[in-house]
C-alpha positions in Angstrom: -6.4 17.3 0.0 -3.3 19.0 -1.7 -1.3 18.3 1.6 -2.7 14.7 1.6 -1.6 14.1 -2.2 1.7 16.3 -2.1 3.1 13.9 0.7 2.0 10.3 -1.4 4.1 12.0 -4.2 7.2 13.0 -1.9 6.6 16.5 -2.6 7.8 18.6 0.1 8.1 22.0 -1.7 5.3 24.7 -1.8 6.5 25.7 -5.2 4.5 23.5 -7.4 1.2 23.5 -5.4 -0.4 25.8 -8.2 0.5 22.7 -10.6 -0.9 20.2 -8.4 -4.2 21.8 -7.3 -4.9 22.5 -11.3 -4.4 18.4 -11.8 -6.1 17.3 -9.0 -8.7 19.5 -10.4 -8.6 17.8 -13.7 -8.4 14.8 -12.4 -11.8 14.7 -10.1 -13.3 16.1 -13.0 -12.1 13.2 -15.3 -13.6 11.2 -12.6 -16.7 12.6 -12.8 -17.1 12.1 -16.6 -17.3 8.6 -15.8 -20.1 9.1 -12.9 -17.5 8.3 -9.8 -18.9 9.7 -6.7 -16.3 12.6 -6.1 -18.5 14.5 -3.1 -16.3 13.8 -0.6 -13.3 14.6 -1.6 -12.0 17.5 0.9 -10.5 18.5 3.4 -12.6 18.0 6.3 -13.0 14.4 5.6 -9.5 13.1 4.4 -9.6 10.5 6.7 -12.8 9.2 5.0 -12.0 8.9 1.4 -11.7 6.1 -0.3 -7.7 4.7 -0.3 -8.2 3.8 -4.3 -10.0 7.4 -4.9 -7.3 8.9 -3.5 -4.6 6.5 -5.3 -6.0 6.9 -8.2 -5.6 10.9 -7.9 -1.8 10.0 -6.9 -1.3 8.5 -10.6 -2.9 11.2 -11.8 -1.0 13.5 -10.3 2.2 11.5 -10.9 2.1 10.8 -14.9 1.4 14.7 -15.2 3.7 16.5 -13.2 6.5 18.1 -14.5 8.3 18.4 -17.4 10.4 15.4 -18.3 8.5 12.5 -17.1 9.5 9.1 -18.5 6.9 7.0 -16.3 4.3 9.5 -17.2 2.6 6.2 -19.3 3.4 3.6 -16.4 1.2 6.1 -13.9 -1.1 7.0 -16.7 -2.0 2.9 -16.7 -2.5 2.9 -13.3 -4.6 5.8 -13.4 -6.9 3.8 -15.9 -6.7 0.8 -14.5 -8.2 2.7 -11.1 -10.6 4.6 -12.6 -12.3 1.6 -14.3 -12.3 0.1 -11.3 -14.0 2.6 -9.4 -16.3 3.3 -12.5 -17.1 -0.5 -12.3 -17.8 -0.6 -8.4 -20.3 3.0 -8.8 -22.6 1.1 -11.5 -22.5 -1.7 -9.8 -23.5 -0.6 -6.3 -25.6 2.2 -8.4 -27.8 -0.9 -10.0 -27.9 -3.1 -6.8 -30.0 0.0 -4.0 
């Protein structure tokens, strides 16, 4: 997945892949707090994840990286915005089987 989210942030360098593994880290887990199904979320099925589960680990990724971010709040609202979303779509399809 690092690979997957380094290359929707335009990151070509291996030098901040410590960085990005500990957010993406943070991120799922923020995720989970709100009961989105994060299970699939490697490497083996890339291909099969969710394009907003993934997006909304972009944002993530996005408003905290680095130092001197100045959209840090513009990505941090998409994040949000997201993650309700998905939080929304779990209950719901969690309620309705």
């Amino acid at each position: 997945m690092l690979d997957e989210i380094k290359k929707r942030c335009y990151i070509t360098s291996d030098l901040f892949d410590d960085e990005i593994k500990s957010l993406i880290n943070a991120c799922i887990r923020d995720l989970k707090d709100v009961n989105i199904d994060t299970s699939n979320l490697d490497d083996k099925n890339i291909d099969k994840i969710d394009g907003q589960l993934l997006n909304c680990i972009v944002n993530y990724v996005k408003a905290y990286r680095g130092n001197d971010r100045t959209d840090t709040e513009q990505y941090l609202k998409m994040y949000e915005s997201l993650k309700n979303k998905l939080s929304l779509q779990e209950s719901y399809e969690a309620n309705n089987e």
